[in-house]
C-alpha positions in Angstrom: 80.1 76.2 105.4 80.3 73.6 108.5 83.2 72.3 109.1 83.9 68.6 109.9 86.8 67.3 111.5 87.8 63.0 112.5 90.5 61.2 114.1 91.3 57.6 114.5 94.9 56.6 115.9 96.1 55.5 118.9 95.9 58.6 121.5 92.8 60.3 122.5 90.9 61.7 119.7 88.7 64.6 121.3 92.0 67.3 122.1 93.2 66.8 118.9 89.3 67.2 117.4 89.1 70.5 119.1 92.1 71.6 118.0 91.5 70.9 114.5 87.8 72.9 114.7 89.5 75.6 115.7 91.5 75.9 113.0 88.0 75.9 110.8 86.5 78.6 113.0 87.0 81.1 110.3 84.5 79.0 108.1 81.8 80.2 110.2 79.1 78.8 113.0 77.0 79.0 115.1 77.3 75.5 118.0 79.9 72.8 117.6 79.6 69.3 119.3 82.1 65.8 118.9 81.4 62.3 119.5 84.1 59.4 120.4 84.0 55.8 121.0 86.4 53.8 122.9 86.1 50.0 121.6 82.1 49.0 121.3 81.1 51.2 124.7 78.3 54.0 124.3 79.1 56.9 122.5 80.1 59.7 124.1 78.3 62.8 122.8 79.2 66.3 123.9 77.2 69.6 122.4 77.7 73.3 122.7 75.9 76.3 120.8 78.2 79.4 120.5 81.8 79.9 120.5 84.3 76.7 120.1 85.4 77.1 123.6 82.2 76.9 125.7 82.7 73.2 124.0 86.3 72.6 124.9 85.3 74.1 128.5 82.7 71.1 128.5 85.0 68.4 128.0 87.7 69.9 129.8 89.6 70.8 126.3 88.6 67.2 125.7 90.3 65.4 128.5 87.5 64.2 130.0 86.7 61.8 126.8 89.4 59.0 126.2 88.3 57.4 123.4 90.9 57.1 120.4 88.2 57.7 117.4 85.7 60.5 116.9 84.1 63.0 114.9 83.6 67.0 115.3 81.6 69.4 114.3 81.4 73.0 114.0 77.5 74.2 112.6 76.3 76.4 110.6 72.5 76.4 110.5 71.0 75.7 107.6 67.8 73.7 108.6 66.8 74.0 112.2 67.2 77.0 114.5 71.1 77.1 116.3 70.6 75.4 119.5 72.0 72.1 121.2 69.4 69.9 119.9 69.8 70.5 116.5 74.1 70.6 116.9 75.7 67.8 115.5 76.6 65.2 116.3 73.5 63.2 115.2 72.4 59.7 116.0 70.4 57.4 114.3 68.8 55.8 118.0 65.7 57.4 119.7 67.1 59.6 121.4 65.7 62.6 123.2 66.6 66.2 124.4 70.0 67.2 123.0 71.1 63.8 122.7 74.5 64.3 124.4 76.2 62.2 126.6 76.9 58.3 126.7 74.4 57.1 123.5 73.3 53.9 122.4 73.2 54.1 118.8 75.1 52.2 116.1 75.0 54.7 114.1 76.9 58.4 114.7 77.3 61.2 112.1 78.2 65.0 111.1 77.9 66.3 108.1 78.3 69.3 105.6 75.7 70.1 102.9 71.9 70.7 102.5 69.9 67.2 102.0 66.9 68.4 99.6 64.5 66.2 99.7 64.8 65.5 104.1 61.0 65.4 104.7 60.4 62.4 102.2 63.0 60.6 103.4 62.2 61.6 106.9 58.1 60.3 106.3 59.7 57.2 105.1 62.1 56.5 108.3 59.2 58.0 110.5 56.8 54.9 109.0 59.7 52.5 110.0 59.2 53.4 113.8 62.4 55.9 113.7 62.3 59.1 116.3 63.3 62.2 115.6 64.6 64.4 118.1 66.0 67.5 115.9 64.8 69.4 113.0 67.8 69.0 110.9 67.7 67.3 107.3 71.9 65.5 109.2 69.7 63.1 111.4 67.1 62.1 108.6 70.7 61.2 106.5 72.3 59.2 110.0 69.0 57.3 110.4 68.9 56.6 106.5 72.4 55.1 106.9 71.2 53.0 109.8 67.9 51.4 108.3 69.7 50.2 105.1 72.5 48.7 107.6 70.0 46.7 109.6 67.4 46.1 106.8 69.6 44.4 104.5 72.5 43.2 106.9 74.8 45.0 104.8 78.3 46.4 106.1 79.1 50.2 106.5 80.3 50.8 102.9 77.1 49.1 101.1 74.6 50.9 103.8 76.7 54.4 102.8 76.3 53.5 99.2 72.2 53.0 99.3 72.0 56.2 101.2 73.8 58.0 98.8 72.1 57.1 96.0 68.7 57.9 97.6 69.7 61.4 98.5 69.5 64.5 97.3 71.5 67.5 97.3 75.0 67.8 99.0 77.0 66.0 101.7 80.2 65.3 103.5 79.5 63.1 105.8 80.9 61.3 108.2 80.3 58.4 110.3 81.0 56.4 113.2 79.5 52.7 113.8 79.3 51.0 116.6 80.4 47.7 115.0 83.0 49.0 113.9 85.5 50.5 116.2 88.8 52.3 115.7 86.8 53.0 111.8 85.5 56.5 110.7 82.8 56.1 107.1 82.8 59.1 105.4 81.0 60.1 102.2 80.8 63.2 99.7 78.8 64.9 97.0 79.5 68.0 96.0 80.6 69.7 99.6 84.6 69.5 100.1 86.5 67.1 102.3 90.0 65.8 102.3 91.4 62.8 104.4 94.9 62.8 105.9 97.4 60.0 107.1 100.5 59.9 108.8 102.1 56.7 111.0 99.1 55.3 112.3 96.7 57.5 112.4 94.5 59.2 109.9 92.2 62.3 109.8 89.2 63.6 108.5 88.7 67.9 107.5 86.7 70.0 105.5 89.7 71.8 104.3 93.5 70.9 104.6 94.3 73.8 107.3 92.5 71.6 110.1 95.0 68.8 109.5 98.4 70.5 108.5 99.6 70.3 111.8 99.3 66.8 112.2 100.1 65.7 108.6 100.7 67.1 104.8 100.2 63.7 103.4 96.3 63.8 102.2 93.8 62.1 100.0 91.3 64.0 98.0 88.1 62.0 98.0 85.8 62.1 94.4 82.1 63.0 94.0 79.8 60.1 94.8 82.8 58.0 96.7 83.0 56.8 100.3 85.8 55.9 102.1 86.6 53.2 105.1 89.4 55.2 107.5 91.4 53.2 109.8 94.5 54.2 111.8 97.3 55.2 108.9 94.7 53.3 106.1 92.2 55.0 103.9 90.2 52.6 101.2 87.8 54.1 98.8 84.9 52.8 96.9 82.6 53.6 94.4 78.8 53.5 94.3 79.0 50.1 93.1 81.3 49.2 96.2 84.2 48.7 94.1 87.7 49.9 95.4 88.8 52.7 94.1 93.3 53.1 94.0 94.0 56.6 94.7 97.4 58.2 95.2 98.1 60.7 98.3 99.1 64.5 97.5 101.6 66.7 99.7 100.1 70.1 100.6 103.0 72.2 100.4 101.6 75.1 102.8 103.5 74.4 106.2 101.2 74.8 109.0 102.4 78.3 110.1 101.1 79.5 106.8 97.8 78.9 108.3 98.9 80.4 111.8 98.9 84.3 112.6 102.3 84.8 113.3 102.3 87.6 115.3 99.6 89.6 113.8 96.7 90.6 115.4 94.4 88.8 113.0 94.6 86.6 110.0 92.9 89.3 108.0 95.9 92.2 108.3 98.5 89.2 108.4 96.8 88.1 105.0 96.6 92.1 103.7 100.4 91.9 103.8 101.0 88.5 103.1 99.8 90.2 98.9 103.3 91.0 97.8 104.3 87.5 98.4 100.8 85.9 97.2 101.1 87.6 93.8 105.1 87.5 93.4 104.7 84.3 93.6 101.7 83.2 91.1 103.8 85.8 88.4 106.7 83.4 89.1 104.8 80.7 88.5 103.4 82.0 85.1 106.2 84.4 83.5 109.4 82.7 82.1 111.8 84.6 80.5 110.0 88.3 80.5 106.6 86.0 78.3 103.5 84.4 80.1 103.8 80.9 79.5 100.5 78.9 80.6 101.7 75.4 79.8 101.0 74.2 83.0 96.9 74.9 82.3 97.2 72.4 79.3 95.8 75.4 77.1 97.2 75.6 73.6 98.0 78.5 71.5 95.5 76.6 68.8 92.6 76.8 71.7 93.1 80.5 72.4 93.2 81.2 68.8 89.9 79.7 68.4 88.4 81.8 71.4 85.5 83.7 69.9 83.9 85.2 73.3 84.5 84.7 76.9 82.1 84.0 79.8 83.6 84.8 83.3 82.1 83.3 86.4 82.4 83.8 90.2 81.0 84.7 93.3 81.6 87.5 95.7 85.0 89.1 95.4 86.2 86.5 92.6 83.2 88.2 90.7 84.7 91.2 91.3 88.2 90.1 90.2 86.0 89.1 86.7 84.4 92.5 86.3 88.4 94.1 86.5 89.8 91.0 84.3 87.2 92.1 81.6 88.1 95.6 81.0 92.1 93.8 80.8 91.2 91.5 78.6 89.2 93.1 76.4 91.2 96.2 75.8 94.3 94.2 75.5 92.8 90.9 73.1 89.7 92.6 71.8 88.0 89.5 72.9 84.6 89.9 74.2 83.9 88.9 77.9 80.5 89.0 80.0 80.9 88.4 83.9 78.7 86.6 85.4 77.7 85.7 88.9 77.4 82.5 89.5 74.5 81.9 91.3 72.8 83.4 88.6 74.7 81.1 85.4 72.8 78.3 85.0 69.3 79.6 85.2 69.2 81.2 81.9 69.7 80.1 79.0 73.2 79.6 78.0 74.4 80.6 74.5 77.4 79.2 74.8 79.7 77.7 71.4 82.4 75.4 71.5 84.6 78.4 70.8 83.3 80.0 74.1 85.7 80.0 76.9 84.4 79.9 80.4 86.2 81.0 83.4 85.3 79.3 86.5 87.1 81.6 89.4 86.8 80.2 93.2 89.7 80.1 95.9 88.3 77.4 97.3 87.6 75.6 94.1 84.2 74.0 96.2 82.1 76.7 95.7 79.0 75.6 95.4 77.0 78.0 93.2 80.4 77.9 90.6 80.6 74.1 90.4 77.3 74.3 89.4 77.6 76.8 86.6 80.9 74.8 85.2 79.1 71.5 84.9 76.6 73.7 82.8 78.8 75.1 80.8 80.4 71.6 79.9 77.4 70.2 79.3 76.8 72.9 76.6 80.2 72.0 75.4 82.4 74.9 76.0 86.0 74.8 76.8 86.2 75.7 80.5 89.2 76.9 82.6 89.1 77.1 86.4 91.2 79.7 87.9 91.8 78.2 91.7 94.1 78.7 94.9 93.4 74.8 95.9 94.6 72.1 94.4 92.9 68.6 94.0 89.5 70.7 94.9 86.2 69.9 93.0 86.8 72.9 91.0 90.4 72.3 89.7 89.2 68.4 88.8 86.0 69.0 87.0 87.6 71.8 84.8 88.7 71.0 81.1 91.7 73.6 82.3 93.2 74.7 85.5 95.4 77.8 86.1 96.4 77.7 89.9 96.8 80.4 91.9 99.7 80.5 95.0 98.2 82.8 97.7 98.7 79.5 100.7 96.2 79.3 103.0 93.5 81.7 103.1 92.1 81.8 106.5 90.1 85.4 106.8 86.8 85.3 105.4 87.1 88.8 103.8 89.6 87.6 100.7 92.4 89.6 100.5 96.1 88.0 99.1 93.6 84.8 97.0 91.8 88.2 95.6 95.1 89.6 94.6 96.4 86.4 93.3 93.4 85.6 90.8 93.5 89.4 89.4 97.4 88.4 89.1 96.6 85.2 87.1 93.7 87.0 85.2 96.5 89.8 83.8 98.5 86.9 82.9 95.7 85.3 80.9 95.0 88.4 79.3 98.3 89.7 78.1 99.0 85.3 76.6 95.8 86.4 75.3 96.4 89.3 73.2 99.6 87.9 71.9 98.4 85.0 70.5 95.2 87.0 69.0 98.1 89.4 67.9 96.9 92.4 69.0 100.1 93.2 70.9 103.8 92.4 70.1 106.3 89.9 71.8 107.7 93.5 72.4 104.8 95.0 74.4 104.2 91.7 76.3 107.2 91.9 77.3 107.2 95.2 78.8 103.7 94.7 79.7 104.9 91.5 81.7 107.7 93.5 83.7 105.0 95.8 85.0 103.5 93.1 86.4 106.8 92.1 88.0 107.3 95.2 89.6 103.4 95.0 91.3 104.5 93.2 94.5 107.5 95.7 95.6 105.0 98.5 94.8 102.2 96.6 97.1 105.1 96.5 99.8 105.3 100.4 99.6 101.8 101.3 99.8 101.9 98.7 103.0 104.5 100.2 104.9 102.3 103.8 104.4 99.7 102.1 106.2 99.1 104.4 109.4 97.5 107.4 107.7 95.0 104.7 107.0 94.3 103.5 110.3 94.3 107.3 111.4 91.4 107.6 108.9 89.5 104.7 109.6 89.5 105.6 113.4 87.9 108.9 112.4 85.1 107.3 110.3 84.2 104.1 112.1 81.1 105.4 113.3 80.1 106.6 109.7 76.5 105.7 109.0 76.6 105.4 105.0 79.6 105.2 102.7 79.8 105.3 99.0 82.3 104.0 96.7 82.5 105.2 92.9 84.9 105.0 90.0 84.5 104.6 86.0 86.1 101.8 84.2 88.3 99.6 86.3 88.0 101.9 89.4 84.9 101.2 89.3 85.3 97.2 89.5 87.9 98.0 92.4 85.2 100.0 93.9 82.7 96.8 94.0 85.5 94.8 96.4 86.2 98.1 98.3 82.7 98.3 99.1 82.2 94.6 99.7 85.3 94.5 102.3 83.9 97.5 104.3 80.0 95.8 104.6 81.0 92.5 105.4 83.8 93.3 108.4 82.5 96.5 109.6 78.6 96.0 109.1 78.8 99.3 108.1 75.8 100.1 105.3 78.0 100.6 102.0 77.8 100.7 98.3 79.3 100.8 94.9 78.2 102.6 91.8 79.9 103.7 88.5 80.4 107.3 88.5 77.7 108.4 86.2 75.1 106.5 87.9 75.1 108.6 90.9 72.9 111.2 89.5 70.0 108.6 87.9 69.0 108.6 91.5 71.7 107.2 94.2 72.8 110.8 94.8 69.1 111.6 96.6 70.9 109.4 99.8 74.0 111.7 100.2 73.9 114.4 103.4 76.1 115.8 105.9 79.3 113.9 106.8 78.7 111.0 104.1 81.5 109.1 103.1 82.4 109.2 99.5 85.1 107.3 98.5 86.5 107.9 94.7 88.9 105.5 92.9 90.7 107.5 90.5 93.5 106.0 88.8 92.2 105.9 85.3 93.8 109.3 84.0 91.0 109.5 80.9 88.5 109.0 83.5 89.5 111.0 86.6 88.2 114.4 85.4 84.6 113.0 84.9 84.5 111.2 88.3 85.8 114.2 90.1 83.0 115.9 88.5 80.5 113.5 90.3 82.4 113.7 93.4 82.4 117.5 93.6 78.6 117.0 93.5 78.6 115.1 96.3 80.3 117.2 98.0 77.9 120.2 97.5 75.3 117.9 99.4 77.6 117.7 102.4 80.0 114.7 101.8 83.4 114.1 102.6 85.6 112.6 99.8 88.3 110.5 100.4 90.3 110.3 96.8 92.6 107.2 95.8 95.0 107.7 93.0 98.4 107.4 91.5 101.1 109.2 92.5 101.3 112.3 90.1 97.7 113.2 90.3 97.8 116.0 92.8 95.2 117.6 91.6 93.0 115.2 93.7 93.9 116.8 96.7 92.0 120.5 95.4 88.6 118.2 95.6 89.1 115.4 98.0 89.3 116.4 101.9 91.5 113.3 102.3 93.8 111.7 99.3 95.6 108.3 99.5 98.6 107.7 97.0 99.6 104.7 95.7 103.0 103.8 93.7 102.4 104.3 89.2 102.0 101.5 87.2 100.3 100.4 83.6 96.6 101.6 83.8 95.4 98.4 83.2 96.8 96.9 86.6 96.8 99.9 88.4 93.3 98.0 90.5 96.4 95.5 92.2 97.5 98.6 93.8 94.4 100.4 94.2 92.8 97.9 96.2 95.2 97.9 99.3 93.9 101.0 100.9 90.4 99.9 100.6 91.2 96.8 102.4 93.0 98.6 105.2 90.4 100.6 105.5 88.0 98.0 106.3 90.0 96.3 108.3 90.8 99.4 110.7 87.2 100.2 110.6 86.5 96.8 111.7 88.7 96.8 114.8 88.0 100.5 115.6 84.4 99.3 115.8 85.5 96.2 117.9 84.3 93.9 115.9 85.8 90.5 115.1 87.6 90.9 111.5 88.4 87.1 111.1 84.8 85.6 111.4 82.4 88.1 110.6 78.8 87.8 111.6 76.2 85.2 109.3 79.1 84.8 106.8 81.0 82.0 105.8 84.4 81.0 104.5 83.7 79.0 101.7 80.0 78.6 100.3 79.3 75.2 100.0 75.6 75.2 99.4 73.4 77.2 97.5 
């Protein structure tokens, strides 16, 4: 959700701070502030609420602070209302007002997470003559860090460590003491942060696209670690203060992966980024015309003994779960449930040894997912995460990971990661099946070149793109839209509904066909929008049935199908084609239109696609 940002090197930290919150913007917020010390002088504290530039305006795109070490923030509110006061940075002296400005503290922080049990902690550090100034749970967690330090006359790492174990919930946090110049502290649980070096100088991010312009050289710190940064030197320790060797990775992603490049927003760049994004991941899991999953560490014997599936996401990866199901099933005669996430782990879990549970996050730090895997190993089933990021929570905690190559996602509304995972999924599927030997090396194999030829076909449906645009333009100010389907139209409707509500705030939903007349029909009128997903052909005459009855009541239908179908065209007032391929990955293609059409609703309604109101990248916190 927040995202946190550090440098310590030798050239002034707060330009290259701003630059790397910027390139977190699309994780979502609401004020942003930085703090930088220059040897043992004051802090130098700087807030803003609102966009990232009334901050840089503040500080004269940083300029105006020279020290060579700081910390940034960019907030999302989670306790305390979005103003100055409660913007981070925090400090643990007594402070008053927005607490910006030259500090005296020994203690400065910012951090990423939700600290549960603040008010105890905060009655605690309120009996030991501390001040608050905020009403965030961040200062009760600064101030923490502070009263071990002087308490016990402890350094950094051991004053880290006590705070640590006495909270919780979870954190990234990072810190700044004033003992300690030229040194950033940092500690995790549970909320993502990676730590970067290059030739003297080392940086601090919630995720690797703040950094990749100044390095590609990163560590991944563990759960329950903290970590010393100095200029080109990172030490880690665990809770018992004991170094911890770790070996750096090298994020392949250049950094104009995570730039525009030319387009007008990440979102349309990343719509058309699919063909590659997918192309790719099939690369990576097809050799010679069969699926070959090797990489995963899954064994032919562990797929045999797969007696029932559990699939669980969040959001569109959900979505990509409810599609994989219908794949998977039909093709292995395995069954799968799909569940959401959030909802997992508080029920009880009847899960086997023989149960397989899919853990699907692009960001592989979802917090709501993380939870449900370590409850489904704790019931001792085999687990697989399916994940675009590697080294994340996600990807390490798994008994299994299957990676996905979609680069940096950057959009909040998922497109090419989406695309990827339902890529990976068919691959899972089809391994699947032939292993279960309910389809032949033959019909894999065929099967598998149909899934070859799905990112030339994405291409053509892209470069058809305008009638789209032309369409959205017509409909942006539509009040209500509806999008139906039967089988896996129907799961493509769920994302095609989710990408119109989130970008376009218009009101929108997804049902199966046949639901419509157990009671959502009663809300169609005049000039509704129905939108139909009709690519299943033993499906298409029933769900032109439904939408001719919504038509009756004054809709307009829109009708997406397969090339071949022209029949569509005799009910829908508006039809969009896309290229044939196998039924069961038909929803690849399928999809495309839908997310152009958000996306050309969005900006016909000048809205801003990228960072879409009270949403947030990647969901760190329950």
């Amino acid at each position: 959700m927040c995202g946190i940002v550090g440098f310590t090197g030798n050239q002034p930290a707060a330009p290259i701070i701003l630059d790397s919150l910027s390139r977190l913007e699309y994780r979502g917020y609401d004020s942003a502030g930085l703090a930088v010390r220059s040897g043992q002088d004051l802090a130098e504290v700087v807030k803003s609420t609102g966009k990232l530039r009334n901050l840089a305006e503040k500080t004269d795109n940083g300029r105006s602070l020279p020290g060579t070490c700081g910390i940034g923030h960019t907030r999302w509110a989670t306790h305390g209302e979005p103003n100055q006061i409660n913007a981070h940075p925090h400090v643990s002296g007594n402070a008053t007002g927005s607490a910006s400005g030259p500090v005296e503290s020994d203690v400065v922080g910012v951090h990423n997470g939700i600290i549960e049990n603040y008010e105890e902690l905060k009655q605690k550090l309120l009996g030991h003559g501390y001040k608050f100034y905020s009403a965030t749970d961040t200062e009760v967690a600064v101030k923490l860090v502070d009263y071990y330090y002087k308490k016990y006359k402890i350094g950094p790492v051991d004053a880290v460590n006590r705070m640590m174990v006495r909270v919780r919930g979870s954190y990234a946090l990072a810190l700044m003491f004033k003992d300690y110049p030229g040194e950033i502290y940092a500690a995790r649980k549970d909320s993502p942060m990676i730590i970067g070096i290059s030739e003297g100088e080392s940086y601090l991010a919630s995720d690797a696209p703040a950094i990749l312009k100044y390095t590609r050289s990163v560590y991944y710190i563990g759960n329950l670690e903290c970590a010393r940064i100095t200029p080109g030197t990172v030490t880690f320790y665990d809770l018992n203060g004991d170094v911890v060797p770790k070996e750096t990775t090298e994020i392949t992603w250049d950094a104009e992966a995570a730039e525009k490049g030319g387009f007008e927003h990440f979102m349309i760049k990343e719509i058309h980024e699919q063909p590659k994004a997918v192309r790719d991941t099939l690369n990576s899991l097809i050799a010679d015309g069969h699926i070959d999953l090797g990489e995963t560490g899954l064994t032919e014997e562990q797929l045999k003994n797969i007696s029932d599936i559990q699939i669980v996401a969040c959001g569109s990866a959900w979505h990509v779960g409810m599609e994989a199901r219908y794949v998977i099933e039909d093709l292995s005669e395995v069954p799968v449930r799909v569940e959401l996430a959030s909802e997992f782990r508080y029920r009880k879990l009847l899960l086997t040894e023989n149960t397989l549970v899919i853990i699907i996050s692009q960001s592989g730090e979802t917090a709501d997912s993380l939870a449900a895997l370590r409850a489904a190993k704790e019931k001792g089933a085999l687990t697989l995460a399916v994940v675009n990021v590697v080294g994340s929570t996600i990807a390490r905690e798994a008994d299994h990971v299957l990676y996905t190559l979609a680069g940096p996602e950057i959009a909040v509304a998922t497109t090419k990661a989406y695309s990827a995972q339902l890529a990976a999924m068919f691959c899972f599927a089809l391994l699947l099946a032939r292993v279960k030997e309910k389809i032949s090396d033959e019909e894999e194999k065929n099967l598998t070149e149909e899934l070859m030829e799905l990112p030339g076909k994405m291409d053509r449906i892209l470069e058809d793109k305008d009638r789209i645009q032309w369409f959205a333009s017509k409909y942006a100010n539509a009040r209500d839209m509806f999008f139906i389907g039967r089988g896996i139209d129907y799961a493509v409707s769920l994302e095609g509904s989710l990408k119109m509500k989130e970008i376009s705030y218009i009101h929108s939903e997804a049902y199966a066909a046949g639901e419509l007349k157990h009671g959502t029909i009663s809300l169609i009128e005049d000039r509704t929008l129905v939108i139909g997903v009709l690519t299943q052909t033993d499906l298409m005459e029933k769900t032109l049935s439904n939408m001719t009855e919504c038509k009756a009541r004054g809709a307009y239908l829109c009708g997406i199908t397969s090339y071949g179908n022209y029949s569509v065209e005799d009910t829908a007032d508006f039809t969009v084609y896309v290229p044939k391929t196998d039924s069961h990955f038909v929803g690849s293609l399928a999809v495309i239109p839908l997310q152009l059409l958000g996306y050309y609703t969005s900006v016909a309604r000048g809205l801003d696609v990228d960072k879409p109101r009270n949403l947030a990248k990647s969901v760190t916190v329950e």
